[in-house]
PASEBA-1860 file (N, C-alpha, C; in nm, 3 decimals):
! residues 67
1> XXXXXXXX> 20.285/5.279/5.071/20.358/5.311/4.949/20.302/5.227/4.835 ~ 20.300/5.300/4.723/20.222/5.206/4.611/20.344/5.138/4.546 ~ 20.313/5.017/4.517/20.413/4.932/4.448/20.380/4.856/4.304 ~ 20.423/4.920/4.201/20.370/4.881/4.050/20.469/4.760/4.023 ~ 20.370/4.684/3.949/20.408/4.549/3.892/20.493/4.607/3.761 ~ 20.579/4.593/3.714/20.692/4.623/3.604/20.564/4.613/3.476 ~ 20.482/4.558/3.442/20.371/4.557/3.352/20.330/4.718/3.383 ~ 20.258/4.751/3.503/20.177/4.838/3.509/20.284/4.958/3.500
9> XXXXXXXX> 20.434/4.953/3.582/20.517/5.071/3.554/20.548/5.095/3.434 ~ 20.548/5.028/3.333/20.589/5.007/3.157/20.487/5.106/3.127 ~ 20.347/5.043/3.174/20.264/5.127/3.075/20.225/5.264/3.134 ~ 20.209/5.305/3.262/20.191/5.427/3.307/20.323/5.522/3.277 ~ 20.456/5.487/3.288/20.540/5.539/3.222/20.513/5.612/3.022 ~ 20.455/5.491/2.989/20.456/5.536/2.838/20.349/5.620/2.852 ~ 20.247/5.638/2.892/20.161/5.748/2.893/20.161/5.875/2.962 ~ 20.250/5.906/3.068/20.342/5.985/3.158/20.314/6.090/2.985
17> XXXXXXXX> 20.426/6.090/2.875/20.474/6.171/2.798/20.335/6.224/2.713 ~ 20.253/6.110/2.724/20.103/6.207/2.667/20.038/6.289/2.686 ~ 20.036/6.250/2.887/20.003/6.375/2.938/20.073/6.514/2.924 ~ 20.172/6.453/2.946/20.227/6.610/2.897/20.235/6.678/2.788 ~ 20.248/6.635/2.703/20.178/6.700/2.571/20.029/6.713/2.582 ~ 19.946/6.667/2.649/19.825/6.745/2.632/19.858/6.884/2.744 ~ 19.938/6.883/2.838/19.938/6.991/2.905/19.997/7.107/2.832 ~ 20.114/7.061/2.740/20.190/7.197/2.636/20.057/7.195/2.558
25> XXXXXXXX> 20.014/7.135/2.505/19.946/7.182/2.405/19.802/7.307/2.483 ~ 19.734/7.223/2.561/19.644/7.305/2.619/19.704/7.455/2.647 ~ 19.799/7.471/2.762/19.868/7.572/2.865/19.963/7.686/2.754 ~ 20.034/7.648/2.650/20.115/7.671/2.563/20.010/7.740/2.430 ~ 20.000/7.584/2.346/19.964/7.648/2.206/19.795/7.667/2.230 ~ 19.716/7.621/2.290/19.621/7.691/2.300/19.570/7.824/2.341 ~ 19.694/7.910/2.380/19.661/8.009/2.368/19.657/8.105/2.281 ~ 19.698/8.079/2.187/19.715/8.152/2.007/19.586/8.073/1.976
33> XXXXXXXX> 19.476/8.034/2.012/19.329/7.956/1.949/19.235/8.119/2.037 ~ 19.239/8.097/2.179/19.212/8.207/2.249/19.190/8.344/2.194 ~ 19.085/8.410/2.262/19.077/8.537/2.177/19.154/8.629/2.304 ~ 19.186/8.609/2.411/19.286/8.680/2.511/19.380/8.693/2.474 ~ 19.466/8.762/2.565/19.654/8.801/2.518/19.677/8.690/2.620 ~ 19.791/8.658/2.519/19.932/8.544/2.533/19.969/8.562/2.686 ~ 19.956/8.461/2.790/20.016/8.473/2.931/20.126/8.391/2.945 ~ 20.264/8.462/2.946/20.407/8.359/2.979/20.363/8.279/3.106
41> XXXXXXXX> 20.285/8.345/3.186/20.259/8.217/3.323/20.236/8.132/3.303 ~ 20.060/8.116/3.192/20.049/8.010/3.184/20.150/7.920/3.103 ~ 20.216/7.984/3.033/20.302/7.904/2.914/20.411/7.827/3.014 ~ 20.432/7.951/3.068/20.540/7.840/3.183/20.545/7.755/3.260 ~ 20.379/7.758/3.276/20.297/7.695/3.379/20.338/7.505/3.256 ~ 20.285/7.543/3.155/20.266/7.427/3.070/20.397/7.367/3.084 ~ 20.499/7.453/3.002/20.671/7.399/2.983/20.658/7.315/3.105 ~ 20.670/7.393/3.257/20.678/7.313/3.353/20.588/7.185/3.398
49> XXXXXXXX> 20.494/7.219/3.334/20.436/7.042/3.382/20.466/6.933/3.264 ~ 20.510/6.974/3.136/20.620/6.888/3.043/20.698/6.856/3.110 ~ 20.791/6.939/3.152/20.937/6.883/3.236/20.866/6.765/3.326 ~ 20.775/6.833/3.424/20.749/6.749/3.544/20.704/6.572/3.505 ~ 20.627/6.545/3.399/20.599/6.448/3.353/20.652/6.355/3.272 ~ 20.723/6.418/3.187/20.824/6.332/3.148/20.956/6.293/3.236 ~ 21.020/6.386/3.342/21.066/6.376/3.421/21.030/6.234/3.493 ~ 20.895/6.242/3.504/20.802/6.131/3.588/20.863/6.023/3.514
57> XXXXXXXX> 20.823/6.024/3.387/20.802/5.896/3.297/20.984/5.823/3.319 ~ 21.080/5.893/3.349/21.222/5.858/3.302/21.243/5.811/3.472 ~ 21.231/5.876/3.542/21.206/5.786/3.661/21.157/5.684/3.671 ~ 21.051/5.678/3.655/20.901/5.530/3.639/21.031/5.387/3.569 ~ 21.126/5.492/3.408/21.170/5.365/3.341/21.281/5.334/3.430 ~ 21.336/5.426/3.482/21.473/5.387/3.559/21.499/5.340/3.674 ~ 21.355/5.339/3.778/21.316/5.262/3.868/21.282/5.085/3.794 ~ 21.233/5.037/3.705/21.216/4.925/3.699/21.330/4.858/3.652
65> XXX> 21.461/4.985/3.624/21.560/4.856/3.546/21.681/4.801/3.689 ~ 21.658/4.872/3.777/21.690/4.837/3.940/21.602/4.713/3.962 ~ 21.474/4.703/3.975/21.392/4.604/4.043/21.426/4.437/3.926
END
């Protein structure tokens, strides 16, 4: 099991929410850049890995205020 030092959970947490905005942005609004038609999959595909990562990130903070 990996075990983060409250330093390293701080900061992989704060970057948790970047990734996911690069995933909406890619999965989501990059498809209005695209010369294809608009796919709700992928869009949903995106929404859902937002949720999933920030999700991550609020865990990550709420696990270190236990330790």
């Amino acid at each position: 099991m990996l075990v983060l030092k409250p330093e390293h959970r701080a900061m992989f947490a704060d970057k948790l929410p970047d990734t996911a905005n690069l995933a909406l942005g890619a999965l989501v609004f990059g498809q209005f850049l695209a010369e294809g038609a608009f796919s709700t999959l992928v869009a949903l595909l995106g929404v859902g890995l937002w949720v999933f990562f920030v999700g991550c990130a609020v865990i990550l903070v709420a696990g270190g205020a236990e330790s």
